[in-house]
C-alpha positions in Angstrom: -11.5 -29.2 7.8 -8.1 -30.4 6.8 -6.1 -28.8 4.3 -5.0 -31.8 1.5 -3.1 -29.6 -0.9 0.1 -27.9 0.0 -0.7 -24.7 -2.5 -2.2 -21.9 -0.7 -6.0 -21.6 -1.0 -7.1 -18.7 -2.6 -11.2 -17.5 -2.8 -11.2 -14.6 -5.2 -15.0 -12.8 -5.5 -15.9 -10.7 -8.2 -19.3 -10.0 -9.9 -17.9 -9.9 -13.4 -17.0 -12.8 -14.6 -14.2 -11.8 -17.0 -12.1 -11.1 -13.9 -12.7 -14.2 -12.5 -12.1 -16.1 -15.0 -8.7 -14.4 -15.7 -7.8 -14.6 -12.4 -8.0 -18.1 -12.7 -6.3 -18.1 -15.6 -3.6 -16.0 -14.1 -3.1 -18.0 -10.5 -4.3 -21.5 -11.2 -0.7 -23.6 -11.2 0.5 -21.6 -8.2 -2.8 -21.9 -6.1 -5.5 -23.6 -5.1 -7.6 -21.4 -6.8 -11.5 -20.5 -5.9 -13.6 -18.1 -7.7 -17.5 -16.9 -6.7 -19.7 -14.6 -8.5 -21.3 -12.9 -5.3 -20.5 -12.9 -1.3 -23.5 -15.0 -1.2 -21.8 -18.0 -3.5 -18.3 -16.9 -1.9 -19.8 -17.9 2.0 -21.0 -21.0 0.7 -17.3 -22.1 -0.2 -16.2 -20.4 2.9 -18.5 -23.1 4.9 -18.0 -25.7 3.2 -13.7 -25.8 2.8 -10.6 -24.1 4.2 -9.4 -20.8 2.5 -6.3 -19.0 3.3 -6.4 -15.8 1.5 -9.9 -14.0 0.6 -9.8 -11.3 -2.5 -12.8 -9.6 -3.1 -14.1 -6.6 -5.1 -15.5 -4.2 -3.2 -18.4 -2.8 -5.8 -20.8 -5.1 -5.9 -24.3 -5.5 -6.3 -26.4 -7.1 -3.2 -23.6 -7.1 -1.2 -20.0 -4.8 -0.7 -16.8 -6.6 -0.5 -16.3 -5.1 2.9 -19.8 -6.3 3.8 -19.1 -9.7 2.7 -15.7 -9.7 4.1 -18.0 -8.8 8.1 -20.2 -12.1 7.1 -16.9 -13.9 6.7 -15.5 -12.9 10.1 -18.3 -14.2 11.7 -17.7 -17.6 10.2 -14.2 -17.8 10.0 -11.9 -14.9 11.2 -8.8 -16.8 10.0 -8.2 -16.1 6.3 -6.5 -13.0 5.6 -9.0 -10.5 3.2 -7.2 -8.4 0.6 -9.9 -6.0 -0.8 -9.8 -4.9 -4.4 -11.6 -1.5 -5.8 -11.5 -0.2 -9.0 -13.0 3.2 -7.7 -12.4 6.0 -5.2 -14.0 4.2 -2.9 -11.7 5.5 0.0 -14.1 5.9 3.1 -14.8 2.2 2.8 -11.5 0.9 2.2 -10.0 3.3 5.1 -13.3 1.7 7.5 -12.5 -1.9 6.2 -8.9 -1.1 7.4 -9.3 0.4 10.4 -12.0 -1.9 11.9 -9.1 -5.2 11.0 -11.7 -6.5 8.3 -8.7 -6.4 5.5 -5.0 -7.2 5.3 -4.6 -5.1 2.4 -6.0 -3.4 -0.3 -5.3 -2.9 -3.9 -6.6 -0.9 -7.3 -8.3 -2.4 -10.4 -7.2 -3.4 -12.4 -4.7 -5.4 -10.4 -1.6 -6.1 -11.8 -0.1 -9.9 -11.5 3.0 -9.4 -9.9 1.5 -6.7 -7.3 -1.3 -8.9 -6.7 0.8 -12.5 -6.5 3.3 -10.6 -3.4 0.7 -8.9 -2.0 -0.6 -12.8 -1.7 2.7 -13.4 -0.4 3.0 -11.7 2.1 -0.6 -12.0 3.6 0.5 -15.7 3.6 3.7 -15.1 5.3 1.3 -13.5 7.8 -1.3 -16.3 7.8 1.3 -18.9 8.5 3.1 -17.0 11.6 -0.7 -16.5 13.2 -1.3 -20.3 12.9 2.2 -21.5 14.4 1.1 -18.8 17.2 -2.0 -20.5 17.9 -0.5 -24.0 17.9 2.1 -23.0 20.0 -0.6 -21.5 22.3 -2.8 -24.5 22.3 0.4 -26.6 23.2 1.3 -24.4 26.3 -2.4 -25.0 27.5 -2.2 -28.4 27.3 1.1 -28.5 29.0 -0.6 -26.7 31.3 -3.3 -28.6 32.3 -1.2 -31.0 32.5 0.7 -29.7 34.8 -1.8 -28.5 37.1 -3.6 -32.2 37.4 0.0 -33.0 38.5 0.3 -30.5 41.3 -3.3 -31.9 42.3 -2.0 -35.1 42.6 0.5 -34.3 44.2 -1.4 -32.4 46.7 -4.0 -34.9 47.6 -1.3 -37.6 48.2 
């Protein structure tokens, strides 16, 4: 799955439809902007395309944004998951914390400039993880590398 736009790639997941749709509205020219109407819908993008950043909205029905955001770590742990909740919902937001399911979390209705650094920064985050895990990968190839050497060496 390779990235082709350099905007960041946002999935925002939210069963009423006036949010998504201002969302868009909101984010579209600085972001590579996905919206979903359910966590089913949202894990069908999730498989089929790259996403940085995951919003979601914790109350909603079949399926809680913090139950969505467990199916998503199964098929991608990568993207960072901001959780949204317009209620008091504090036992599942301090649990979605807690067990490393979300970044960060943030009231409804979100405000545009709270929401767009809080974006910001999860990216910021995002970015360092996957220059650590290239890194990584390049140290074990170096490695390998290096250890077919000494074999050589020591079969000679």
């Amino acid at each position: 799955m390779e990235k082709k736009s350099e905007k960041i790639t946002i999935l925002y997941v939210d069963d009423e439809e006036n949010n998504l749709i201002s969302f868009k509205a909101t984010f579209r020219l600085k972001y590579d902007v996905y919206t979903a109407i359910s966590g089913a819908s949202a894990i069908d993008i999730i498989q089929k395309r790259p996403i940085d950043i995951i919003i979601t909205d914790q109350r909603m029905p079949e399926m809680t944004g913090v139950e969505f955001l467990e199916e998503v770590i199964k098929i991608d742990p990568s993207p960072m998951r901001i959780l949204l909740t317009g209620y008091t919902d504090m036992g599942a937001v301090i649990d979605a914390i807690n067990k490393g399911k979300i970044f960060h979390y943030l009231n409804k209705p979100w405000s545009e400039e709270e929401l767009d650094q809080t974006i910001q920064r999860a990216y910021d985050v995002y970015a360092e993880r996957k220059k650590i895990e290239e890194a990584n990968s390049k140290l074990e190839v170096s490695n390998e590398q290096l250890e077919f050497l000494l074999r050589q060496k020591l079969l000679s």
